[in-house]
N, C-alpha and C positions, 0 to 999 in steps of 0.2 A: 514466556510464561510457561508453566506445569500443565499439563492437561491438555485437553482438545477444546477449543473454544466454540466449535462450530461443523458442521457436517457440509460439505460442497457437495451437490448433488446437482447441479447443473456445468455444460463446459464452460459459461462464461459467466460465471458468478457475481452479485454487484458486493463492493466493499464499501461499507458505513464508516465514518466516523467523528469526530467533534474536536474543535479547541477553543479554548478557553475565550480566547480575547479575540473579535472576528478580525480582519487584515484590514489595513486603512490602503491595500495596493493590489494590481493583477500583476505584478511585476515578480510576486511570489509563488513559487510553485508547489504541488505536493507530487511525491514521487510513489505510487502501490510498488511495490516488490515481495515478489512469494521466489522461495526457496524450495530446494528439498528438505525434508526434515531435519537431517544430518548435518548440514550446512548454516551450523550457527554463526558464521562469520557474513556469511550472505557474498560470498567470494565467487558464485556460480550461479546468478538471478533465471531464475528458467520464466517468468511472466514480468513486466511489469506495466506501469502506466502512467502518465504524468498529466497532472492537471494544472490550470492557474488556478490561484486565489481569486475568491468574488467579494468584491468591497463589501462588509459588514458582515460577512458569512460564518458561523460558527460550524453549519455542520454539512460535511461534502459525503458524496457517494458518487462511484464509479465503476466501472464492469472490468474486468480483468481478464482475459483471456483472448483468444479461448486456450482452454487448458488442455495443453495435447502429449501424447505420452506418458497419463497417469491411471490408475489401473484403483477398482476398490480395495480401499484397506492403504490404500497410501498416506502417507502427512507429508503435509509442506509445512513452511514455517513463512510469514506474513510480517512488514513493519511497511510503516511509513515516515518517507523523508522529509522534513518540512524545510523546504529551502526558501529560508526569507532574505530579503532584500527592503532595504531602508532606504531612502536621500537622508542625508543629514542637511543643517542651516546653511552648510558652507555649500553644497552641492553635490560631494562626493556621495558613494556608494557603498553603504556596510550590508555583507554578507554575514546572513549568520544559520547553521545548518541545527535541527532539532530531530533526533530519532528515536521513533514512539518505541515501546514496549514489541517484544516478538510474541506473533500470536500463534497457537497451533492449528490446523485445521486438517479433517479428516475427507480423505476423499467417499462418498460412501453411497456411490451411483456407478452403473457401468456402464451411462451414457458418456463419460467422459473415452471410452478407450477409443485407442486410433488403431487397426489394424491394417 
């Protein structure tokens, strides 16, 4: 995404979000991943956090952190992995991977520094 979505102002942040159709499994999982801002490819994950799916559940939140090594005035960049998992009729297992939108966010507290 363009812009800054959001101001982090604490070091271990809680991350919101929704989908569409709730999961019929905990066998699914979601993946939080922040970035440095730079790092559009998300090839150097500096936080993340992994949660199951909760049977019928649209909308999850999770804490991420803590976030260490970020100073105000910094951006990270933010997405989530949606790793789903199906049985089919026959028994086997389809994998299918879904990743959200990159979000920006500003760091804009000086509780986060590590010295």
């Amino acid at each position: 995404g363009v812009g800054i979505a959001a101001e982090i102002t604490t070091a271990i942040p809680t991350m919101s979000w929704s989908i569409a159709n709730p999961s019929s499994t905990t066998a699914s999982t979601f993946n939080v991943q922040m970035a440095l801002y730079g790092d559009t490819t998300f090839s150097n994950v500096k936080f993340s956090q992994s949660i199951n799916h909760d049977i019928g559940a649209k909308d999850y939140t999770t804490p991420i952190g803590p976030l260490t090594g970020l100073t105000y005035g910094d951006k990270v960049i933010c997405r989530i992995i949606n790793n789903k998992e199906y049985t089919t009729i026959s028994g086997s297992v389809l994998s299918m991977v879904a990743i959200s939108d990159t979000v920006t966010f500003k760091i804009a507290a000086n509780t986060i520094n590590t010295y």
